[in-house]
VEXDREN-755466 format. One record per residue: residue number from 1; y negated, z, x negated of N, C-alpha, C in turn; residue in one letter. Coordinates in steps of 0.2 Angstrom, whole numbers. Atoms other than C-alpha are relative to their C-alpha. Layout:
<sites>
NUM, Y, Z, X, Y, Z, X, Y, Z, X, a
...
</sites>
This chain:
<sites>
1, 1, -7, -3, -511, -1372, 126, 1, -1, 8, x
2, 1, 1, -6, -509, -1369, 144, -7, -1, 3, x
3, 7, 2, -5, -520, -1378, 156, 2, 1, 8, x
4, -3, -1, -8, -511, -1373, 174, 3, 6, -1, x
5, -4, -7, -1, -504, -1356, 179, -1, 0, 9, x
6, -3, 2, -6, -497, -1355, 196, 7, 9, -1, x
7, -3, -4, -4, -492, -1337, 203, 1, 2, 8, x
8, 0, 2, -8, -484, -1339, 218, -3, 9, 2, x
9, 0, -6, -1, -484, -1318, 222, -1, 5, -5, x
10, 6, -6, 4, -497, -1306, 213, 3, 5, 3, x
11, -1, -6, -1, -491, -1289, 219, -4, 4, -1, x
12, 4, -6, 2, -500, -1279, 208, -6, -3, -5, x
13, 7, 3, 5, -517, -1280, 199, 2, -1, -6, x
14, -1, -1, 6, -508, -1275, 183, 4, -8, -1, x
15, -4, 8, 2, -498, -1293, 183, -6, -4, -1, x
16, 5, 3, 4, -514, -1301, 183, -6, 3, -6, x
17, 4, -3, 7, -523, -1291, 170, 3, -1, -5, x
18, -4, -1, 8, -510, -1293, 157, 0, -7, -1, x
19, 1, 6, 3, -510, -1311, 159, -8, -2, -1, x
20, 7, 1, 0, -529, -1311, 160, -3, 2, -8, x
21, 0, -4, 6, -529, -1300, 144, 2, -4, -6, x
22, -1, 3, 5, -521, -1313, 133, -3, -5, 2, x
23, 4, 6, -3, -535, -1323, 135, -1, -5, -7, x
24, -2, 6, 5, -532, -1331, 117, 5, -5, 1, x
25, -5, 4, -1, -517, -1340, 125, -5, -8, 6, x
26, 2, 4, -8, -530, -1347, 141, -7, -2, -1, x
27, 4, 2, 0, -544, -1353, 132, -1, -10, 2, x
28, -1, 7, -1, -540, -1372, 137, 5, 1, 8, x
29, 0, 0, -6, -534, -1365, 155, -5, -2, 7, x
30, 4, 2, -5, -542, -1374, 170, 1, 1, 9, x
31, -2, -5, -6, -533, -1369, 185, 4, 3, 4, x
32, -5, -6, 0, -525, -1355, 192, -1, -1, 9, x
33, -4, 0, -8, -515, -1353, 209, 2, 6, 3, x
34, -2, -7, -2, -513, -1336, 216, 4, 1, 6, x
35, -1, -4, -6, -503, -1327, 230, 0, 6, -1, x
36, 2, -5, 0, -513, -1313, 231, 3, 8, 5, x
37, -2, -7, -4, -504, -1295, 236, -2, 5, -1, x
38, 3, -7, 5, -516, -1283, 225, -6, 1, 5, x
39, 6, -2, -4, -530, -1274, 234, -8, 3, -7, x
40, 7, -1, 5, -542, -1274, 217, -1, -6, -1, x
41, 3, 5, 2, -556, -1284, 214, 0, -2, -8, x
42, 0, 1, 9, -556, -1282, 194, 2, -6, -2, x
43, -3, 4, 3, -543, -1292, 189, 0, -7, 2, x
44, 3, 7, -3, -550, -1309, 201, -6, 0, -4, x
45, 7, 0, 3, -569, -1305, 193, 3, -2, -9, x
46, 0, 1, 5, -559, -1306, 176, 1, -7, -3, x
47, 1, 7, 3, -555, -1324, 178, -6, -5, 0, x
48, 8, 2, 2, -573, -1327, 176, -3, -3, -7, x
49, -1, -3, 5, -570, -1323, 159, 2, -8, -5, x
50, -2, 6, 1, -560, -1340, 156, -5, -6, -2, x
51, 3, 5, 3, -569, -1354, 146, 0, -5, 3, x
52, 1, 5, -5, -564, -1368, 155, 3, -3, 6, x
53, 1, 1, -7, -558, -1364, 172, -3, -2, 3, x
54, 3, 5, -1, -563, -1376, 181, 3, 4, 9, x
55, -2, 0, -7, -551, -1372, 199, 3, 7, 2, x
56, -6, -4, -3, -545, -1357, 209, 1, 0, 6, x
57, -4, 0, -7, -534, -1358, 222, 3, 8, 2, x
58, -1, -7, -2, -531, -1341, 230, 5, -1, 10, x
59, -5, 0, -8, -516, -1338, 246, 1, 7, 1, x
60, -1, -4, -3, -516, -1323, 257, 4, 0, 6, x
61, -3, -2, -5, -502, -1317, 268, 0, 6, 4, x
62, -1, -8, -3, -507, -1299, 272, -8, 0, 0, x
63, 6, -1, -2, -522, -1292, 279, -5, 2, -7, x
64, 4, -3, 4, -526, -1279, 267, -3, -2, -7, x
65, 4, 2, 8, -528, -1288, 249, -2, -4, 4, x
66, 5, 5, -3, -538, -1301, 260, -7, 3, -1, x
67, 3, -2, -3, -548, -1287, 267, -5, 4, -9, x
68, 1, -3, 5, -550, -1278, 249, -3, -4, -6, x
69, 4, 5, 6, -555, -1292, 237, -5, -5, 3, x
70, 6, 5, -3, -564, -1303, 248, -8, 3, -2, x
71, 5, -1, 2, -580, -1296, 241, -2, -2, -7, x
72, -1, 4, 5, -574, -1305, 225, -3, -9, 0, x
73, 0, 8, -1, -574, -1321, 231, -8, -3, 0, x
74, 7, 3, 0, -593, -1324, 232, -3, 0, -8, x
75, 1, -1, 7, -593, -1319, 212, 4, -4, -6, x
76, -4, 5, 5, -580, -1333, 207, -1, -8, 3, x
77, 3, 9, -4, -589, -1350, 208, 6, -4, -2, x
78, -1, 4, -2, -574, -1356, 204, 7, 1, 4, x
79, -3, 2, -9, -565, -1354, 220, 0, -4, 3, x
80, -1, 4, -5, -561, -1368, 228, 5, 0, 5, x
81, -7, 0, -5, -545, -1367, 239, -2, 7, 2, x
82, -1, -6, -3, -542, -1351, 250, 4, -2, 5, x
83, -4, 0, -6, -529, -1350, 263, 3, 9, 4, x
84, 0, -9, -3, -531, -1333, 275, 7, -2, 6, x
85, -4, 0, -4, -514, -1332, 283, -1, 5, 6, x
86, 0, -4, -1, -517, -1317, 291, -4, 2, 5, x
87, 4, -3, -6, -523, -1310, 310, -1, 7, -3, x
88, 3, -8, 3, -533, -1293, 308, -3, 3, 5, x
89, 3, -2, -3, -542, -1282, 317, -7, 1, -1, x
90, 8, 3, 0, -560, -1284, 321, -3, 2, -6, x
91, 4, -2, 6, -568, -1274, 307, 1, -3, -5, x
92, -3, 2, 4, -557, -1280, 296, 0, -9, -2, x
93, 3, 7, 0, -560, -1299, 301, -7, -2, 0, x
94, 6, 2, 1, -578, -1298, 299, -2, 1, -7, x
95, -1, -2, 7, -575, -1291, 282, 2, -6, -5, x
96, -5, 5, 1, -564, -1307, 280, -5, -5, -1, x
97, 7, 5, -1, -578, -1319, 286, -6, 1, -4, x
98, 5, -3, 7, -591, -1309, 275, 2, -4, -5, x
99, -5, 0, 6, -581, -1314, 261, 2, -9, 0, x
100, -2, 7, -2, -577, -1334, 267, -8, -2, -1, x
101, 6, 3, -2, -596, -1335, 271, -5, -1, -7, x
102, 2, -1, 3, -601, -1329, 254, 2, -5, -6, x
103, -4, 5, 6, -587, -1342, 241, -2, -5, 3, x
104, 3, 7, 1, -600, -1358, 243, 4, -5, -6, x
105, -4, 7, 4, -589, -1366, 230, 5, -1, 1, x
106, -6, 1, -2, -576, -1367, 242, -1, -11, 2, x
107, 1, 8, -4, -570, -1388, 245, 7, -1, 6, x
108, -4, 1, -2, -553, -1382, 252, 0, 6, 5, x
109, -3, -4, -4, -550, -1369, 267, 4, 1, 7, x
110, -6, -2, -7, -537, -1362, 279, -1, 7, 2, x
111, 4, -6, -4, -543, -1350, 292, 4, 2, 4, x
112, -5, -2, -6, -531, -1340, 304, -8, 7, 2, x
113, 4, 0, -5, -546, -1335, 317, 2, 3, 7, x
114, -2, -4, -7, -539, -1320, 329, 0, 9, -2, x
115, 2, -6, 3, -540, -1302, 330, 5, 4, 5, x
116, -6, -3, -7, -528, -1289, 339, -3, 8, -1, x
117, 4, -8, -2, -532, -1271, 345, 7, 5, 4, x
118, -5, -5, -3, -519, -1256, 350, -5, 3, 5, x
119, 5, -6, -6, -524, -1247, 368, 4, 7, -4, x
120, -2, -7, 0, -518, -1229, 370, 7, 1, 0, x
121, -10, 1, -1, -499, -1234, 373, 1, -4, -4, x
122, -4, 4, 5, -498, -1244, 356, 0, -6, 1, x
123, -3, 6, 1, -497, -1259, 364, -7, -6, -2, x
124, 3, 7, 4, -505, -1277, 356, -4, -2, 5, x
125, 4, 5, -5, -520, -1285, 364, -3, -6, -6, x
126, 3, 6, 4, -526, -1302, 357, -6, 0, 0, x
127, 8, 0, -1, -545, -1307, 356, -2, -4, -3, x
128, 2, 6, 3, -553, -1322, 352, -7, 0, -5, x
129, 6, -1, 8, -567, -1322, 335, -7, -8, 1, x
130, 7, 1, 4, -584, -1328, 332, 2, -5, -7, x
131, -1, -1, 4, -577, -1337, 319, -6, -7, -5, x
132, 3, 7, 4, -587, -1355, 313, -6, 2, -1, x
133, 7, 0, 3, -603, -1350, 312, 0, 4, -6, x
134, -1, -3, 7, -598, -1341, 298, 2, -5, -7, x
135, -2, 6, 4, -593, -1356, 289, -6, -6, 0, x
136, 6, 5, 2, -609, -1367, 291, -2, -1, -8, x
137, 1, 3, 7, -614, -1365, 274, 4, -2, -6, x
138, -3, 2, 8, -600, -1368, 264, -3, -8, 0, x
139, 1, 8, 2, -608, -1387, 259, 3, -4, -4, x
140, -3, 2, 6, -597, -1391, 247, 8, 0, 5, x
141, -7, -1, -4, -581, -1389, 261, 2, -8, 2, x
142, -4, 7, -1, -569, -1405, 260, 4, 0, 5, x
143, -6, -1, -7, -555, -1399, 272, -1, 8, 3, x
144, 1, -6, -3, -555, -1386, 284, 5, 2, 5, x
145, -6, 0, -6, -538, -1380, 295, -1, 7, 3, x
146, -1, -6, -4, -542, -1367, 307, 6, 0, 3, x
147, -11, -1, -1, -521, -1360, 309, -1, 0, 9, x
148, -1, 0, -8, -515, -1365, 327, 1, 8, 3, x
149, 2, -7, -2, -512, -1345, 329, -8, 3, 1, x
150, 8, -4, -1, -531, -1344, 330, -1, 1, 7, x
151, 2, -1, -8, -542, -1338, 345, -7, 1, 0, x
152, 7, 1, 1, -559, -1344, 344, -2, 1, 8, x
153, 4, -1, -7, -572, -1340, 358, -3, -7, 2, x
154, 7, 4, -3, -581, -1351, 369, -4, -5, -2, x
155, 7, 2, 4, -591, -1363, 358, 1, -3, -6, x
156, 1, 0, 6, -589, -1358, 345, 1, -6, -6, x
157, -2, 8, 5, -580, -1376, 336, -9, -3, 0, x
158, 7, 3, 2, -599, -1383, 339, -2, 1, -6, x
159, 3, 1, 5, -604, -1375, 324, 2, -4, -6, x
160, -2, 2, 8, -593, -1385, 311, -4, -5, 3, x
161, 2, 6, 1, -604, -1400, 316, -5, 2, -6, x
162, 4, 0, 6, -615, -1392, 301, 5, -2, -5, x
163, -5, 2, 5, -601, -1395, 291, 1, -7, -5, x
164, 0, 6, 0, -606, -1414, 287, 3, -4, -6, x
165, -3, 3, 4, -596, -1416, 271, 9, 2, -1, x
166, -8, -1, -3, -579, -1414, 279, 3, -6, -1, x
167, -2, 5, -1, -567, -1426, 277, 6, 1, 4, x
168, -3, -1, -3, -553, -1418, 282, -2, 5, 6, x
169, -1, -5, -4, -552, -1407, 299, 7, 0, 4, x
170, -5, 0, -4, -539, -1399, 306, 0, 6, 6, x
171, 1, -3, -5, -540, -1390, 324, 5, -1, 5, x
172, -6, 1, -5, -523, -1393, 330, 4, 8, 4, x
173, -4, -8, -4, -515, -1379, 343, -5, 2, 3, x
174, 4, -3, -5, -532, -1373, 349, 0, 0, 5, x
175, 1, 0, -7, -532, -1378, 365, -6, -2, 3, x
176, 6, -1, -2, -548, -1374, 376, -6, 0, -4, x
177, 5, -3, 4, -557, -1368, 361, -3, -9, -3, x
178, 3, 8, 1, -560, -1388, 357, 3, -4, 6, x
179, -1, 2, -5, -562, -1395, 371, -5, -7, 0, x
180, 0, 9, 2, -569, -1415, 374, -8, 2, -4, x
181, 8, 1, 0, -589, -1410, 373, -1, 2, -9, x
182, -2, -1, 8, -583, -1400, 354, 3, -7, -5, x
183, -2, 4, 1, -574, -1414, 351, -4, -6, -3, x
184, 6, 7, 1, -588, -1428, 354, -5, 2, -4, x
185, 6, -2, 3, -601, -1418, 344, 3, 0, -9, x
186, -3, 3, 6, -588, -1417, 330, -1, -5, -4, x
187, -2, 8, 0, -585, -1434, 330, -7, -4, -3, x
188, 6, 3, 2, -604, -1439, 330, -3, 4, -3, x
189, 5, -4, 7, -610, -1427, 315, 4, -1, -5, x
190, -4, 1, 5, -594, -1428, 305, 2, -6, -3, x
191, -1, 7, 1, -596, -1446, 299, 4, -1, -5, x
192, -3, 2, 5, -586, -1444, 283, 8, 2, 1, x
193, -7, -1, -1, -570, -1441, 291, 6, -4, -1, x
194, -5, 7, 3, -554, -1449, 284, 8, 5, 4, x
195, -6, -2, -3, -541, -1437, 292, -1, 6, 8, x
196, 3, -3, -4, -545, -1428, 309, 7, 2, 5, x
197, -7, -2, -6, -530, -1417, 319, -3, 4, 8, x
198, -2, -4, -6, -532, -1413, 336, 4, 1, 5, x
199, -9, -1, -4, -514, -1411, 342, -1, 9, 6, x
200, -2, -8, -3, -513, -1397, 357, -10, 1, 0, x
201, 7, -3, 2, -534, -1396, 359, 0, -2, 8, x
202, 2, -1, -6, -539, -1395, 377, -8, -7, 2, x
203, 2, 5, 1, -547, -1413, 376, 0, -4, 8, x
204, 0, 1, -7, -546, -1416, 396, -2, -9, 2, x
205, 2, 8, -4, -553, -1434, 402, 1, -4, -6, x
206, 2, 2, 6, -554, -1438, 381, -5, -5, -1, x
207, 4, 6, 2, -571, -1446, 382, -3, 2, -8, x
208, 3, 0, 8, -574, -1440, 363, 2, -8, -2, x
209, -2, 6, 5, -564, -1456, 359, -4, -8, -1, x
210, 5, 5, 2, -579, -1465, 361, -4, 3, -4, x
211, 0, -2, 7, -584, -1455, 347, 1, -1, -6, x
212, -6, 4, 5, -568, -1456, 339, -3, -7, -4, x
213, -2, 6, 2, -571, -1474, 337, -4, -3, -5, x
214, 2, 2, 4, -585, -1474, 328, 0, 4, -8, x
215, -2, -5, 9, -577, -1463, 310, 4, -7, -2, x
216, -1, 7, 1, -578, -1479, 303, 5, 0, -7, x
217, -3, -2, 6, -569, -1470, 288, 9, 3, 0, x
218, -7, -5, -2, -553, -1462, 298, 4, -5, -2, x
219, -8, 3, 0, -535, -1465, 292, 2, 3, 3, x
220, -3, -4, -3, -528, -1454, 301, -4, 4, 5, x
221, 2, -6, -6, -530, -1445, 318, 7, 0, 5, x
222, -6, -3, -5, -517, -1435, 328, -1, 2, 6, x
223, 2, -1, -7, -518, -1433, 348, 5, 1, 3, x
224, -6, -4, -2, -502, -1427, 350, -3, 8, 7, x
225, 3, -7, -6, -502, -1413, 368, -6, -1, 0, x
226, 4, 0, -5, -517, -1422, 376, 2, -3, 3, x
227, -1, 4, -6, -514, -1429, 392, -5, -6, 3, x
228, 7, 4, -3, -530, -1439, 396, 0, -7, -4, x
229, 3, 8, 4, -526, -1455, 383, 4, -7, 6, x
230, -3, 5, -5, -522, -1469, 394, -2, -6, -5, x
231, 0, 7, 6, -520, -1488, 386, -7, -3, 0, x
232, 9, 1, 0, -540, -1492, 391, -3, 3, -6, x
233, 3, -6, 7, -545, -1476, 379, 3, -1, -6, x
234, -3, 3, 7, -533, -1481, 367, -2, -4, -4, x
235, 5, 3, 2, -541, -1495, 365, -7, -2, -3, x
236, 6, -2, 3, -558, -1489, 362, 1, 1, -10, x
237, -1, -2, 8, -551, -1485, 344, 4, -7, -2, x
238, -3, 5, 4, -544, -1504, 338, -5, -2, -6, x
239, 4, 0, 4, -561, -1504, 329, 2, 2, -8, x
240, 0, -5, 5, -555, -1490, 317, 5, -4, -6, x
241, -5, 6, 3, -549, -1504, 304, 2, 4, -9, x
242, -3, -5, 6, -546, -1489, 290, 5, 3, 1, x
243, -3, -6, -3, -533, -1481, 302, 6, -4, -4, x
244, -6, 1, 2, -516, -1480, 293, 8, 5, 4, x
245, -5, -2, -5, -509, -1468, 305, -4, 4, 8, x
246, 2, -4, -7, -511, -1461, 323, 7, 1, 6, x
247, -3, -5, -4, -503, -1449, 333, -1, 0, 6, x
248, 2, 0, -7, -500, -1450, 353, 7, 0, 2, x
249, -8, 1, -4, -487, -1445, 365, 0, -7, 6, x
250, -1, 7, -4, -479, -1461, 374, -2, 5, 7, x
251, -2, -3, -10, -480, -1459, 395, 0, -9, 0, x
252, -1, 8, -6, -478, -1472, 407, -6, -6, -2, x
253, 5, 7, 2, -494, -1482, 403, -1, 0, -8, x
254, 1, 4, 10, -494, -1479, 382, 6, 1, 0, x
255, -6, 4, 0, -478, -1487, 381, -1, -1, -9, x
256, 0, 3, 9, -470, -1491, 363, -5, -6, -2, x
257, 4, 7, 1, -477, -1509, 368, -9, -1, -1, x
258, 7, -1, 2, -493, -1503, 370, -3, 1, -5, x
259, 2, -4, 5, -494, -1493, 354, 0, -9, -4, x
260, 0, 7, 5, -490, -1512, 346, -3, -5, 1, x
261, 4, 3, 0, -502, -1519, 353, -5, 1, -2, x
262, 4, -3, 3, -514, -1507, 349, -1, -1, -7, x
263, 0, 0, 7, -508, -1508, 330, -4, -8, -3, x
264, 2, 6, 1, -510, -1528, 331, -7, -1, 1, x
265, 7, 3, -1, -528, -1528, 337, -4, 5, -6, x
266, 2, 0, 5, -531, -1516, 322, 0, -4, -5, x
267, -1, 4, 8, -524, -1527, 309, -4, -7, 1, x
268, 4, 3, 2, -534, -1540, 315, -8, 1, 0, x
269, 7, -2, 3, -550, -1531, 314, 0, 0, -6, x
270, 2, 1, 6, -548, -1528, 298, 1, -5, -4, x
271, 0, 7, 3, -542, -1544, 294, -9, -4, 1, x
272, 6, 2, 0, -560, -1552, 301, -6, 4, -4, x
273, 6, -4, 4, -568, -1537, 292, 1, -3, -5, x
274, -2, 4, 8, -560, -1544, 275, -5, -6, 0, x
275, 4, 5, 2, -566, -1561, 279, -7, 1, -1, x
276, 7, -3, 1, -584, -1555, 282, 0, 0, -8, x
277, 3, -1, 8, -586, -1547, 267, 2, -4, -5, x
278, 0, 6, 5, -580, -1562, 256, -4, -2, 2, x
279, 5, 6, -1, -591, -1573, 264, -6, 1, -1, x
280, 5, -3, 0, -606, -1560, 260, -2, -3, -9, x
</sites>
């Protein structure tokens, strides 16, 4: 019997009902893939219904079924995945976040975090969202990608430091919105970090990277479009003897040569770490 179903593009509620309705074919199905384009709830509440669905993964590219079912999402525990492509308008975004803030059995999300407004003349103003403090209590949240078209206020990154079972974060493109003091506070609350992108983050002098250096877990970290790493600050991170990859633009002082030397005083960290631990 089927155990995986994977609909790239739902249109209409009625495509998911009819396969929801044969549910003698889906009692040994566990998890389901959606791109969501229906603006009803029903036929998401039906995959409830399913024995032993275990996963759903739900993708939106348009406002309005974002806007229109998200008051589902708190009613299906098993929701894990969600990715909100989609900018909105303010009411509409709070609706959005309502609805993010409620699916606690989320481990996987993708947030596009901005909002746009028509003056008198039609024309597009942007504006920056409220948007993390809305995210504190998913505790069950593994990865987290706020889409580089977001436009976070002021601060706001602070709150994912409640986030503490994050492994992945990705906050590449913001800019200002994470800036070094967001950065450092990440750094030192999010200890179980094994992948961290801040490509394009408004990370100025880069004193988080004596933060950095102690995600004693990180494989990967991206630093691509900051300007502030110099071979000194580079340095601060040979400790990281988990890292399999890192991300940085060369200049005149992180030179190819630099980056390989860099790499060599990781490999023998973790060489001396190896020995340790046999000798324990």
């Amino acid at each position: 019997m089927l155990q995986q179903l994977h609909m790239q593009s739902v249109t209409s509620s009625e495509q998911l009902s009819a396969v929801c309705d044969s549910a003698w074919r889906l009692q040994q199905l566990r998890h389901v893939s959606l791109g969501v384009g229906f603006y009803d709830i029903a036929p998401l509440l039906q995959l409830t219904r399913l024995p032993a669905l275990q996963h759903v993964r739900l993708e939106y590219e348009e406002t309005e079924p974002a806007v229109d079912t998200a008051p589902a999402w708190k009613q299906l525990p098993q929701l894990q995945e969600l990715q909100l492509l989609q900018i909105s308008a303010p009411s509409n975004m709070q609706t959005i976040l309502a609805g993010v803030s409620g699916a606690t059995s989320l481990t996987h999300l993708m947030l596009t975090a901005a909002v746009h407004t028509l003056d008198d003349d039609n024309d597009l103003h942007w504006h920056s969202v409220a948007a993390c403090a809305s995210l504190t209590g998913l505790s069950r949240l593994q990865g987290l990608r706020i889409a580089s078209d977001s436009m976070l206020v002021a601060g706001d990154a602070l709150a994912l430091t409640a986030l503490t079972g994050l492994a992945k974060l990705d906050l590449s493109g913001l800019g200002d919105a994470v800036g070094d003091v967001a950065a450092t506070a990440l750094a030192c609350n999010l200890r179980q970090l094994r992948h961290l992108h801040l490509t394009e983050c408004g990370l100025g002098d880069m004193v988080c990277l004596a933060a950095i250096r102690n995600l004693t877990q990180l494989t990967e970290l991206r630093l691509e479009g900051n300007d502030g790493i110099t071979q000194q600050r580079l340095m601060l991170l040979t400790g990281l003897s988990s890292l399999q990859q890192l991300r940085v633009d060369e200049s005149e002082e992180v030179t190819a040569a630099v980056l390989d030397e860099f790499w060599a005083a990781v490999q023998r960290g973790r060489q001396q770490q190896q020995q340790q631990q046999r000798q324990r």
